[in-house]
C-alpha positions in Angstrom: 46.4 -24.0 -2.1 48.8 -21.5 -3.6 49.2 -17.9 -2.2 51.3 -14.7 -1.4 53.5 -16.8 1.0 54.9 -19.7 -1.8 56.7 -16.1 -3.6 58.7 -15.0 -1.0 60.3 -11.2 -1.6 57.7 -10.3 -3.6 54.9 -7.4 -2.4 52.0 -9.8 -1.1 49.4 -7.6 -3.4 51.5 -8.2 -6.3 52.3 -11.9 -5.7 48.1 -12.2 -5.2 47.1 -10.3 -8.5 49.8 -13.1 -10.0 48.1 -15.8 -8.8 45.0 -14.8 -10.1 46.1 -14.6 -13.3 47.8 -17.9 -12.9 44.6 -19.3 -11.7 42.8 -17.8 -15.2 45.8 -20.3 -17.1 45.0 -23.1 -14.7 41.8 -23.3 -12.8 43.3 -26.2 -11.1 46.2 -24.7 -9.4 44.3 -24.4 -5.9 43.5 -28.4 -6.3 47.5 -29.3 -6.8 49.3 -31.1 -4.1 52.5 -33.2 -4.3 55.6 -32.5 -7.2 52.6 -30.8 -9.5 52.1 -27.8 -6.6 55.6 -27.4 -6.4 56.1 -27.4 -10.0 53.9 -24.9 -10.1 55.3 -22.8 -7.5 58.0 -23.2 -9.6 57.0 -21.7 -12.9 55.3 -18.8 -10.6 58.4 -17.8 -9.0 60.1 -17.4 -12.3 57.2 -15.3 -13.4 57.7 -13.3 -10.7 61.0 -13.4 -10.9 61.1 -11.9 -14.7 57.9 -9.9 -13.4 59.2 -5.9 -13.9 58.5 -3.0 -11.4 56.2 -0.7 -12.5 57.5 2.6 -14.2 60.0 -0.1 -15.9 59.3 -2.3 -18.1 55.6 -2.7 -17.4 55.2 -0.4 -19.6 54.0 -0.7 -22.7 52.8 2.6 -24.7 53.1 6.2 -23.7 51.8 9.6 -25.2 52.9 13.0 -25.5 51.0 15.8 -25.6 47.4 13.7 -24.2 49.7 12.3 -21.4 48.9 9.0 -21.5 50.8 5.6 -20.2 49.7 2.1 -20.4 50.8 -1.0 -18.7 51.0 -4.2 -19.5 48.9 -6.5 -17.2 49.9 -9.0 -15.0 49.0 -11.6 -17.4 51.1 -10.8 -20.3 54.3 -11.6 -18.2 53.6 -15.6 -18.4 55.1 -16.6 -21.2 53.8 -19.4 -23.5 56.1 -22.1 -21.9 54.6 -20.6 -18.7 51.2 -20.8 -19.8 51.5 -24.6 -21.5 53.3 -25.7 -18.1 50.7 -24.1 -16.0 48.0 -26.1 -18.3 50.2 -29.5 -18.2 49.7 -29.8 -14.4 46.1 -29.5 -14.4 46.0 -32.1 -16.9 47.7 -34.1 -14.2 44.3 -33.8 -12.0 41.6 -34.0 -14.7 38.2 -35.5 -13.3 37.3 -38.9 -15.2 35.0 -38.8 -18.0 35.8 -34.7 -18.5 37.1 -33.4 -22.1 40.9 -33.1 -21.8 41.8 -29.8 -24.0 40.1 -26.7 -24.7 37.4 -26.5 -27.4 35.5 -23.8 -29.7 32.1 -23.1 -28.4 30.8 -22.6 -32.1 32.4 -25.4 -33.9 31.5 -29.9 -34.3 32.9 -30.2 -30.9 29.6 -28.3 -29.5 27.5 -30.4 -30.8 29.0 -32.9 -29.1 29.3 -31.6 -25.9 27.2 -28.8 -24.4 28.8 -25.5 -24.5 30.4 -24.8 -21.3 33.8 -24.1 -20.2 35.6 -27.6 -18.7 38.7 -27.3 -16.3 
């Protein structure tokens, strides 16, 4: 299992909220051992690593006169590399016989197997 400890300098609240967006990318990540965990480890340091402090770059609109600020969510800092990686490794551990990719629920593929969401 991945936690607050495997992203060392960062706040342990931040580094949690992190993984749980990681683990939205790849439900697997908690199931990784081996080079996979570490890879993973990997692409979550340098997540957090690019991650910006709030008041900085987290932000991503601001208002005037309504005095309004919005921030961008922890999710939003994985790029697509990061987010293909993340998905790669869970491929890695797939369970025999499961669908390997990610299909529309309201397309031909739904006929073919029942709508529900596969790791």
């Amino acid at each position: 299992m991945i936690g607050p400890t495997d992203l060392p300098g960062l706040d342990e609240d931040v580094a949690r909220r992190l993984i749980a967006a990681a683990r939205s990318i790849a439900p697997c990540l908690d199931s990784l051992t081996g080079e996979p965990r570490l890879d993973a480890i990997a692409i979550l340091r340098g997540v957090a690593k690019d991650l910006p402090a709030a008041g900085t770059g987290r932000m991503r609109s601001q208002s005037r006169n309504g005095t309004s600020v919005t921030w961008a969510d922890y999710s939003s800092a994985f790029t697509a590399d990061d987010r293909s990686a993340l998905r790669a490794l869970c491929g890695t551990v797939a369970a025999a016989g499961a669908p390997i990719g990610h299909f529309p629920v309201s397309t031909v593929a739904s006929r073919i197997w029942p709508p529900e969401e596969y790791p």
